[in-house]
C-alpha positions as CSV (number, residue, x, y, z in Angstrom):
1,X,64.3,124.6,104.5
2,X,67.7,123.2,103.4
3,X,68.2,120.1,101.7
4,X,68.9,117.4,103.9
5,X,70.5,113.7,103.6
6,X,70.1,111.1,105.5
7,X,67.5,113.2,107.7
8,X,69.7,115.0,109.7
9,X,72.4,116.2,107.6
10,X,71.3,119.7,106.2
11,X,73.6,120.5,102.8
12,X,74.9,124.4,102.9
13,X,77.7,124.8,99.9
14,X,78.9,123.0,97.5
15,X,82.7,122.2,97.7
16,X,84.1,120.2,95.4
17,X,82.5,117.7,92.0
18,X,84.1,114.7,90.5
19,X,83.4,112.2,88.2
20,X,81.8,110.1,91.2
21,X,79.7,113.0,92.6
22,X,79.8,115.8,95.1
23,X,81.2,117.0,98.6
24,X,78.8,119.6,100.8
25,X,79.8,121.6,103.3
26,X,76.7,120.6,105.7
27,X,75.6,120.7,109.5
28,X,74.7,117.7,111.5
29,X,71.7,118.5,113.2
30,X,72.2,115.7,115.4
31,X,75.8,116.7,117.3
32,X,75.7,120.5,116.0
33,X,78.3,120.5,114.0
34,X,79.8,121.0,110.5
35,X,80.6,118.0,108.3
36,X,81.6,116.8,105.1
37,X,79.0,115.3,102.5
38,X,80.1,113.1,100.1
39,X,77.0,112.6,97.6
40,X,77.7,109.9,94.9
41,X,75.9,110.5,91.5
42,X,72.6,108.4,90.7
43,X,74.4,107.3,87.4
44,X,77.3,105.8,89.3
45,X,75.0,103.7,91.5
46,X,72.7,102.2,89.1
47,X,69.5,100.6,90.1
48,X,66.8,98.4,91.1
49,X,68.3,95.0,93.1
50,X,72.0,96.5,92.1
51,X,71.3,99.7,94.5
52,X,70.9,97.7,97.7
53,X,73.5,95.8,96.9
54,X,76.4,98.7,96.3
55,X,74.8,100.1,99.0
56,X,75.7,97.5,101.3
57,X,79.1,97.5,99.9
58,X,79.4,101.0,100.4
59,X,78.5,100.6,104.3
60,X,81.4,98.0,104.1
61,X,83.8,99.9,103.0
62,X,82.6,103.2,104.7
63,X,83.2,100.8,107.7
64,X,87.0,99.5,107.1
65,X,87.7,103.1,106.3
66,X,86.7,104.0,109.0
67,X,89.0,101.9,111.1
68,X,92.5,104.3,109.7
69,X,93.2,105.6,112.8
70,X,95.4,108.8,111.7
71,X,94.7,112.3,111.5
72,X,95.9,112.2,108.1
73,X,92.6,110.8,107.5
74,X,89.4,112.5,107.3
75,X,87.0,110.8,110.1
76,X,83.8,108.9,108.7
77,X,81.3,109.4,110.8
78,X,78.2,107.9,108.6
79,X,77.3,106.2,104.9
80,X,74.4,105.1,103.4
81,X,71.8,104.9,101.5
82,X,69.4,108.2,101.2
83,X,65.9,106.2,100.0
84,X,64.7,109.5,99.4
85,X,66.6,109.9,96.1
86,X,68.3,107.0,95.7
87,X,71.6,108.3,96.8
88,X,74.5,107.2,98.6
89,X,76.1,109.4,100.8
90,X,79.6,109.4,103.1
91,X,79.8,111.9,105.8
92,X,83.2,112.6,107.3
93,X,85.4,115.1,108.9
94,X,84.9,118.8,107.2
95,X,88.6,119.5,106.2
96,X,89.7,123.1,105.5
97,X,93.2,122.9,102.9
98,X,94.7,124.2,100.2
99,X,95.0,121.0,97.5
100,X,98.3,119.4,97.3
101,X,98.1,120.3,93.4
102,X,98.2,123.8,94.1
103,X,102.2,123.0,95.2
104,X,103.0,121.8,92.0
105,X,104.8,124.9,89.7
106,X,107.4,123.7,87.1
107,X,108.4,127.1,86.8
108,X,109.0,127.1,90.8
109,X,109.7,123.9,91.7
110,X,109.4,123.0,96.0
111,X,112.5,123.0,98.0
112,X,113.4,119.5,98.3
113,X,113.2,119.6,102.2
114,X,109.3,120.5,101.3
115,X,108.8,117.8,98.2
116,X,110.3,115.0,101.0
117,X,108.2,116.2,104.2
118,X,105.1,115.6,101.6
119,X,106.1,112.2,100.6
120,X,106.9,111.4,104.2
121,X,103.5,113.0,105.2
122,X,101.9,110.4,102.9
123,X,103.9,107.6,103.7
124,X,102.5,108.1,107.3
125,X,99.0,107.7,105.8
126,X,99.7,104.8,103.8
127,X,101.8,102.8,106.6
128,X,98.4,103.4,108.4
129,X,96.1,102.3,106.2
130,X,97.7,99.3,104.9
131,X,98.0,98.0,108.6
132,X,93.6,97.9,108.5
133,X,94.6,97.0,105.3
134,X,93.2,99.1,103.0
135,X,94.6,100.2,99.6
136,X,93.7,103.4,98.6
137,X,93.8,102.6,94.6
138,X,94.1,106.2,93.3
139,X,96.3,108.8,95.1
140,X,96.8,111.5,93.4
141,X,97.4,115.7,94.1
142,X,94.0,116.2,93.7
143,X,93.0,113.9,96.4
144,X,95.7,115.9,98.9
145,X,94.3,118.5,100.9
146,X,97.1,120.4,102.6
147,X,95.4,122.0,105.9
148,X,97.1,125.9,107.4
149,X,100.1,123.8,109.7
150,X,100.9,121.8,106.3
151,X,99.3,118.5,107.6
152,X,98.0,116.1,104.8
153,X,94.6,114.9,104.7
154,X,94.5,111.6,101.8
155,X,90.8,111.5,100.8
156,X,88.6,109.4,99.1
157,X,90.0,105.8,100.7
158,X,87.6,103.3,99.6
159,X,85.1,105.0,97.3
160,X,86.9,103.9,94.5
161,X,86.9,100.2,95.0
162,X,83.0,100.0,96.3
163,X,82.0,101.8,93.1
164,X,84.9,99.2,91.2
165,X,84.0,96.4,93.7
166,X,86.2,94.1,91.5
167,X,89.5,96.1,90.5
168,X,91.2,93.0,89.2
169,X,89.0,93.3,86.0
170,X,88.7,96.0,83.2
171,X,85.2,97.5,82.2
172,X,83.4,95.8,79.6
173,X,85.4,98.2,77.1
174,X,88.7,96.5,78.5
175,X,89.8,100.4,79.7
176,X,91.5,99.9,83.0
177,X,89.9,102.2,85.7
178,X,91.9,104.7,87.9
179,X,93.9,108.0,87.2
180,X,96.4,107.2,84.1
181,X,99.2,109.7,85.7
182,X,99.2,108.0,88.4
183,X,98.5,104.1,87.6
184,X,100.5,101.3,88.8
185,X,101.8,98.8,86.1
186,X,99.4,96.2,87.2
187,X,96.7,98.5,87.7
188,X,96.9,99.5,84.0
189,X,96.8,95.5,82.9
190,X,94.0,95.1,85.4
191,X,95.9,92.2,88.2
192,X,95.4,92.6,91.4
193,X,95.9,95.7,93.4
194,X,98.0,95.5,96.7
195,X,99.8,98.0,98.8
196,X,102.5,98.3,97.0
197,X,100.4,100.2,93.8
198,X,99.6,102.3,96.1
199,X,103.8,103.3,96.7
200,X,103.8,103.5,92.7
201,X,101.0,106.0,92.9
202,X,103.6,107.7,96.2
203,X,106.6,107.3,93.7
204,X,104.7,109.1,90.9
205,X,103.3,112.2,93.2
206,X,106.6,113.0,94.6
207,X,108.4,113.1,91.1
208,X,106.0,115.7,90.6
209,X,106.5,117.9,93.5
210,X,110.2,117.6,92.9
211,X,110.6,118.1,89.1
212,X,107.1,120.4,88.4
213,X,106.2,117.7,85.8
214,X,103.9,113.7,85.6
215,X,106.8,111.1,85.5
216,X,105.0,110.1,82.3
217,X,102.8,112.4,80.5
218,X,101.5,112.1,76.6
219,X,98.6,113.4,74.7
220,X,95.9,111.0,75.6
221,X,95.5,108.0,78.9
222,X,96.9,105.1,76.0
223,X,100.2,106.9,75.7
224,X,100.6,107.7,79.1
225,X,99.5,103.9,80.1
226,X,102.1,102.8,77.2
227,X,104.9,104.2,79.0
228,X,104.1,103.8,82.4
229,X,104.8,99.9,81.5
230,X,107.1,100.4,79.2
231,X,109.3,102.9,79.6
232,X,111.9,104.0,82.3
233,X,111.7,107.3,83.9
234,X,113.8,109.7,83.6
235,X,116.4,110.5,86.5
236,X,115.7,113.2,89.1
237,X,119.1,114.6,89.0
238,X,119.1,114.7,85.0
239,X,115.9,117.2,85.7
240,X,117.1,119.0,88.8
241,X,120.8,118.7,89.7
242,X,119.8,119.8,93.3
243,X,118.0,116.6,93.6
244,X,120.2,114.3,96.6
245,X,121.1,110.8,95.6
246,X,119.1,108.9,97.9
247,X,116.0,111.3,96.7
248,X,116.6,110.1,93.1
249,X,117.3,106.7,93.9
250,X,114.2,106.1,96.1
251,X,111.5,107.9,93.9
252,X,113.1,105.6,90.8
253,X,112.7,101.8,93.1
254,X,108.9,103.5,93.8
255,X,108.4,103.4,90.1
256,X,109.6,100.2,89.1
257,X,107.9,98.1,87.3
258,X,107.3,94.9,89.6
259,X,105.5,95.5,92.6
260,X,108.3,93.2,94.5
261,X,110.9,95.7,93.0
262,X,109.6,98.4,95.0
263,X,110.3,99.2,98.7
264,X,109.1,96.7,101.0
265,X,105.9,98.6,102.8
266,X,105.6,103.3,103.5
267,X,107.3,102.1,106.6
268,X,110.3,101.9,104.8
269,X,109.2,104.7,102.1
270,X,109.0,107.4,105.6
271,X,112.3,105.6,107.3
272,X,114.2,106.4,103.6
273,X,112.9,110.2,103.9
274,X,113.9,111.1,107.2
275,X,117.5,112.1,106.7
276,X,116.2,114.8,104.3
277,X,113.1,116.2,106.4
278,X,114.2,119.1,108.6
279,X,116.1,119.2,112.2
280,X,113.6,119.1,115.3
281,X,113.2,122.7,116.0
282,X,115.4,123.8,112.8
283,X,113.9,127.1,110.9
284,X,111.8,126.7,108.2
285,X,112.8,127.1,104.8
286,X,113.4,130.8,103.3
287,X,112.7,129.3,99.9
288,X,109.2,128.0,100.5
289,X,107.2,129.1,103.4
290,X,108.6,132.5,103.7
291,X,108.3,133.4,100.0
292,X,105.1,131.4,98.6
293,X,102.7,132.6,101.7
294,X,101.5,128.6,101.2
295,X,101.0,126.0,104.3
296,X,104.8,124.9,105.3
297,X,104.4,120.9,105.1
298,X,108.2,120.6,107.1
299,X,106.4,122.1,110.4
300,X,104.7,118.5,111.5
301,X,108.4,117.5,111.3
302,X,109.9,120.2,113.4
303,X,107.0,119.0,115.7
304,X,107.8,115.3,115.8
305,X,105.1,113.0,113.8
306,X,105.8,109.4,112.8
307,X,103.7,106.4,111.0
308,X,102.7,103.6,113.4
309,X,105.3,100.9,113.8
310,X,104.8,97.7,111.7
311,X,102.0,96.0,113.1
312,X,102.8,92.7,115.2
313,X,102.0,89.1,113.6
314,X,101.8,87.2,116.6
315,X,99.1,85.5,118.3
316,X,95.8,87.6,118.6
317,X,96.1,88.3,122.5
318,X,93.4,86.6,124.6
319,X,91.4,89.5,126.7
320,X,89.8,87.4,129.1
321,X,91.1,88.2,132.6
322,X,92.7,85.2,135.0
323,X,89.4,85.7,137.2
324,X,86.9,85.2,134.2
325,X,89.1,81.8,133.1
326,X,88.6,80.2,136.5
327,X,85.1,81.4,137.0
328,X,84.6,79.8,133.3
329,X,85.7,76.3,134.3
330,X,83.0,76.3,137.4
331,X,80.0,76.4,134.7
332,X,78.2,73.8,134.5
333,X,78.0,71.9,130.8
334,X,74.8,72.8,130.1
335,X,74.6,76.4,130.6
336,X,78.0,76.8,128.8
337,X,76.5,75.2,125.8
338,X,73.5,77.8,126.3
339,X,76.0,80.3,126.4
340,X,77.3,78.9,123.6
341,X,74.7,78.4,121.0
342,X,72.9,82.1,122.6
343,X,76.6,83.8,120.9
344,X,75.6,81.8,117.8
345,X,72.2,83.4,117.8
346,X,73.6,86.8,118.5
347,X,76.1,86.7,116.1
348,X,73.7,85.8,113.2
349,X,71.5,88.8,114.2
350,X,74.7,91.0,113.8
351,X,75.3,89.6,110.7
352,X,72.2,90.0,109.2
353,X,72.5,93.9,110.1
354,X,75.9,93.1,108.4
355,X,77.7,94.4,112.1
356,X,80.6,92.2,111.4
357,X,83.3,93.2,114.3
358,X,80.6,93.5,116.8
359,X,79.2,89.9,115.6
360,X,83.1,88.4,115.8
361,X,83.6,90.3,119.1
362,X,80.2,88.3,120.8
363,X,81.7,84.8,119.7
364,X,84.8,86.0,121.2
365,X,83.7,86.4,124.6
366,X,81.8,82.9,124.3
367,X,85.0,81.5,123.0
368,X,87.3,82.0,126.2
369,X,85.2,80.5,128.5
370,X,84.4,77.4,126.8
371,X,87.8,76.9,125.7
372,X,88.8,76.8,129.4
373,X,86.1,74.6,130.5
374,X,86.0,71.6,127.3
375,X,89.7,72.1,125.7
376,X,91.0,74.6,123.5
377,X,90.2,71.8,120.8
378,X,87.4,70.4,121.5
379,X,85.2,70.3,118.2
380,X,82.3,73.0,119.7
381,X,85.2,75.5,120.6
382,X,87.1,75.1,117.0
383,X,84.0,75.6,115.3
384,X,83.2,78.8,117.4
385,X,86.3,80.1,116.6
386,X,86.4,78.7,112.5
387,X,83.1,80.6,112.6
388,X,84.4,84.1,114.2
389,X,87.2,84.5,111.8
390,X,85.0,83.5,108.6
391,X,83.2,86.4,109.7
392,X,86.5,88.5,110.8
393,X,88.2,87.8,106.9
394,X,83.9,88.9,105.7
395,X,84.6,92.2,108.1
396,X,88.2,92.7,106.5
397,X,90.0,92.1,109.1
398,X,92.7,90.3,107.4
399,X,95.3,90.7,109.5
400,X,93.7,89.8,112.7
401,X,91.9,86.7,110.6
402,X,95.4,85.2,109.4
403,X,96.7,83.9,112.5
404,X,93.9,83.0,113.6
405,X,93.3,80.8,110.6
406,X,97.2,79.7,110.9
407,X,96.2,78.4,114.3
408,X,93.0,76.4,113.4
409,X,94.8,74.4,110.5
410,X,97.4,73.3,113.2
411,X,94.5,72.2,115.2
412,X,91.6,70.5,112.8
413,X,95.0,68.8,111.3
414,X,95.5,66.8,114.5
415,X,92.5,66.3,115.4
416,X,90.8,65.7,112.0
417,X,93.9,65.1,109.7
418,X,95.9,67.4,107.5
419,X,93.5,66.8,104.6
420,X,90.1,67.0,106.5
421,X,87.6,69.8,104.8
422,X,88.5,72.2,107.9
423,X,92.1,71.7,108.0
424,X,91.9,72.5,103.9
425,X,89.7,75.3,104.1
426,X,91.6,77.0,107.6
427,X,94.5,76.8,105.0
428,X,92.7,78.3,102.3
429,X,91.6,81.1,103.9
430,X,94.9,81.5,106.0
431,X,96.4,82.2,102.0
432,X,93.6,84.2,101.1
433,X,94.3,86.7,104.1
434,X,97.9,86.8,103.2
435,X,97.1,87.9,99.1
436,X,94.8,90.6,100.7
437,X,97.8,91.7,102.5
438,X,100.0,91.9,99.6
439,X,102.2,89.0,100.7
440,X,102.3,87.2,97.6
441,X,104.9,84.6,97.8
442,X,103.5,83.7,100.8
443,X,99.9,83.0,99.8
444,X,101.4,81.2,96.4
445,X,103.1,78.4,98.8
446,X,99.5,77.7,100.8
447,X,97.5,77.8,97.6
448,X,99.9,75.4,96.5
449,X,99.7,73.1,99.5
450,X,95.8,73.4,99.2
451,X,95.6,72.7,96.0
452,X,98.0,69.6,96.7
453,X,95.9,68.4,98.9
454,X,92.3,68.7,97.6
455,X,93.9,67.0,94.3
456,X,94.7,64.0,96.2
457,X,91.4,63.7,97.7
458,X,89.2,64.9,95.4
459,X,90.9,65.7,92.1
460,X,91.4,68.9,90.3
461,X,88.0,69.0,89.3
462,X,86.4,69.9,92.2
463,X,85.0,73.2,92.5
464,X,87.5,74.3,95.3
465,X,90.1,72.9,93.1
466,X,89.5,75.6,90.6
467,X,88.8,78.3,92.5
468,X,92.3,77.4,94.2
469,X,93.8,77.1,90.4
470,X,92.3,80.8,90.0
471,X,93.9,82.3,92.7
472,X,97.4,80.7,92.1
473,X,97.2,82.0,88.5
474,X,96.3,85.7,89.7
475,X,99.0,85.5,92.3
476,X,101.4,84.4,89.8
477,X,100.9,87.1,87.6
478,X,100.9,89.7,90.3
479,X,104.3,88.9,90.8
480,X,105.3,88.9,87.2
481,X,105.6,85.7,86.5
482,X,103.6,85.5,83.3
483,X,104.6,82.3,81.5
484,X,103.5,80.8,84.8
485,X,100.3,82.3,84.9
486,X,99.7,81.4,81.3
487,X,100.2,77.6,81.8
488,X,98.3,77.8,85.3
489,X,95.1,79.6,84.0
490,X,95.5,78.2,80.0
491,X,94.8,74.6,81.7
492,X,92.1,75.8,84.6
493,X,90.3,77.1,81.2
494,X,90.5,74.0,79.2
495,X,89.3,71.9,82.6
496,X,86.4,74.3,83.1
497,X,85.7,74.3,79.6
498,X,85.1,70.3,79.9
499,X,83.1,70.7,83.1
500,X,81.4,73.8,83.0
501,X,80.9,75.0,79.4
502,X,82.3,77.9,77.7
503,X,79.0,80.0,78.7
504,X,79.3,79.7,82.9
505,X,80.7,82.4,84.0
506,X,84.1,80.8,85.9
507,X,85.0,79.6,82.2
508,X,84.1,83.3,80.6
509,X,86.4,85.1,83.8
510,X,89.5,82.6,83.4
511,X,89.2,83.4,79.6
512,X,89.4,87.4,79.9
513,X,92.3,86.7,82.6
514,X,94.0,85.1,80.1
515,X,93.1,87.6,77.6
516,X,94.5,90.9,79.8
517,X,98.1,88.7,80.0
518,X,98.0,88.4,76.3
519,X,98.0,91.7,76.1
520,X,101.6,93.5,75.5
């Protein structure tokens, strides 16, 4: 009998091994079909109380993942836990490719036309994936597959970071983690990872295809960390002088060395590539597909494909119909507040099976009806909808929980003040959301206002206050601004010192932060 995970996935061949594990060809038993197995190694996991736990985070993650809706995207179909063997496992969409490392020759470099529909494949992807948002955290070739019509499939979203759950920090040898040819600046220094490493890691790959050779190589990761934050890169055109202009100048703003210096979001990345992917209908290139026999990544161009517009920051839309309002505002108190406190109950059960969307969804539907019948701010309503986006920012839904959080602070601010506990925290997590979503300066001006406003109250003392200090000091240096995050996290130290003790852990974490920016 084969081996199976999860009981009804039956392992056939193995496909591919990594650091992190291996991937199975395998057959659900369940559906009758082929799939993927992604089997991460024992060693990686750990065990005892720290299994569940990265098991659960693996299911979270799995579950965001999930959520990429683009077919350059392997599906995930399943994750968990396989008790059996103490194993976690991802199960996905079984993709037949050639890796995109297989394309890269420096004896015969790509045509450029190819090297552009590649990088415009991937920006795709990544405009995608950072509208959930998720940051991939270590594209590379080998996590490429190219499939027969030259389509990209990006693997591996997610695994990374459940395995790293915290990639702002270093390991206890103070190595950063990731792929050193491919490491963002900040990545390397270990600050936090946003969307825009993730265009570094872009900027890097297509340098590659293009020239046949890393953007930064050396003998060993140090040297090739040393230069990815020191050095500049070497021109395009002074390798190939058939490199375009605007080829040369994009692939040099991906690699800068601020993540503000780089192109806005892929969005722009794919809008800068277009003039140099192929005509609609135009012949493909004698130089590539014709003469290497390998998949032609210019046809998905020559059959239109485009990343999904920039995703819309307005209100979250209300779903209830006009019917269900008016019907609403005919219920009697009592059985609203019923209805009310039975979407509490429900939504706890959900969480405690950690089914965050479907638990936000039920307080949802029990939100539009009682907002129509008691006010839109009356204090039951505001904490129905205070408690679905807590759970909505849990779920990762960042962009979906910012809003929502924008709109609350209006509203505990006049009913309850501008510096009640709600108001505060709405605002907190309202700037929280926005450094998820790699909007930096923005998140910096809320932190600041919280942090203004929980020192008049309370002092900076409180433990709010310094969790607040903490995140401005991150932010600051994730935009570069080091002297500032020296002062701002030197001084949260020397408080927590006072308060807490050098052994607690906030005092030991503010410490090694201010360690890493030490560092040159």
């Amino acid at each position: 009998m084969a081996d199976r995970v999860g009981r009804r996935y039956e392992l056939r061949d193995e496909i591919g091994s990594g650091g992190m594990g291996t991937v199975w060809r395998a057959f659900d038993v369940v559906l009758d079909r082929e799939v993927a197995v992604k089997r991460i190694n024992p060693q990686a996991i750990g065990n005892g109380e720290a299994v569940q736990e990265l098991a659960k985070r693996f299911q979270r993650e799995a579950r965001v993942t999930a959520r990429i809706r683009h077919h350059g995207v392997p599906q995930v179909y399943d994750a968990g836990l396989d008790s059996g063997v103490a194993e976690l496992y991802l199960v996905m969409e079984l993709v037949h490719g050639v890796p995109l490392r297989a394309f890269i020759d420096p004896r015969e470099p790509l045509p450029v036309n190819w090297a552009a529909a590649f990088g415009a494949q991937l920006a795709t992807v990544l405009s995608h994936a950072h509208a959930v948002p998720v940051v991939h955290r270590d594209l590379k070739p080998e996590n490429v597959l190219v499939t027969r019509d030259g389509a990209v499939k990006v693997l591996d979203f997610g695994i990374a970071a459940v395995l790293r759950p915290d990639t702002a920090r270093l390991t206890a040898t103070g190595i950063p983690m990731g792929t050193s040819l491919y490491m963002s600046p900040e990545q390397i220094r270990g600050r936090q990872v946003t969307p825009h490493s993730d265009l570094y890691a872009l900027g890097c790959v297509l340098y590659e295809l293009v020239s046949g050779y890393p953007v930064f190589g050396g003998d060993t990761d140090i040297d090739r960390w040393n230069r990815h934050l020191d050095e500049t890169p070497v021109p395009l055109r002074d390798v190939r002088a058939d490199v375009p202009a605007e080829l040369d100048r994009l692939v040099l703003d991906l690699l800068a060395k601020a993540p503000t210096d780089r192109p806005a979001d892929a969005v722009e990345v794919y809008e800068r590539l277009l003039p140099l992917l192929p005509a609609l209908g135009s012949a493909p290139d004698a130089r590539g597909a014709a003469s290497s026999g390998m998949p032609d990544p210019t046809l998905v161009f020559r059959r239109p494909n485009a990343p999904g517009s920039r995703p819309d920051f307005g209100p979250v839309l209300e779903r209830a119909s006009v019917a269900e309002s008016a019907a609403a505002s005919r219920v009697p108190r009592t059985a609203l507040r019923e209805s009310m406190e039975d979407a509490v109950h429900r939504a706890d059960v959900l969480l405690e099976e950690e089914r965050f969307v479907q638990a936000a969804e039920v307080l949802n539907a029990a939100i539009q009806p009682a907002g129509d019948a008691l006010g839109a701010e009356n204090p039951q309503v505001l904490q129905l909808r205070l408690r679905r986006a807590a759970i909505l920012v849990v779920a990762g839904e960042y962009r979906v929980a910012r809003p929502e959080f924008d709109a609350l602070e209006n509203a505990f601010a006049r009913t309850q003040g501008p510096r009640s506990d709600d108001a505060v925290e709405c605002l907190r997590q309202s700037a929280y959301c926005r450094a998820e979503l790699g909007q930096v300066d923005e998140a910096l001006l809320r932190f600041n206002d919280v942090l203004s406003r929980i020192s008049s109250e309370r002092g900076d003392g409180a433990d709010t206050a310094f969790e607040v200090r903490r995140n401005i000091g991150e932010l600051q240096a994730a935009r570069n601004d080091i002297d500032e995050a020296k002062r701002t996290l030197r001084a949260l130290h020397d408080d927590l010192m006072l308060v807490k003790g050098s052994d607690h852990e906030d005092t030991r974490y503010v410490g090694e932060l201010l360690e890493r920016l030490r560092r040159p």
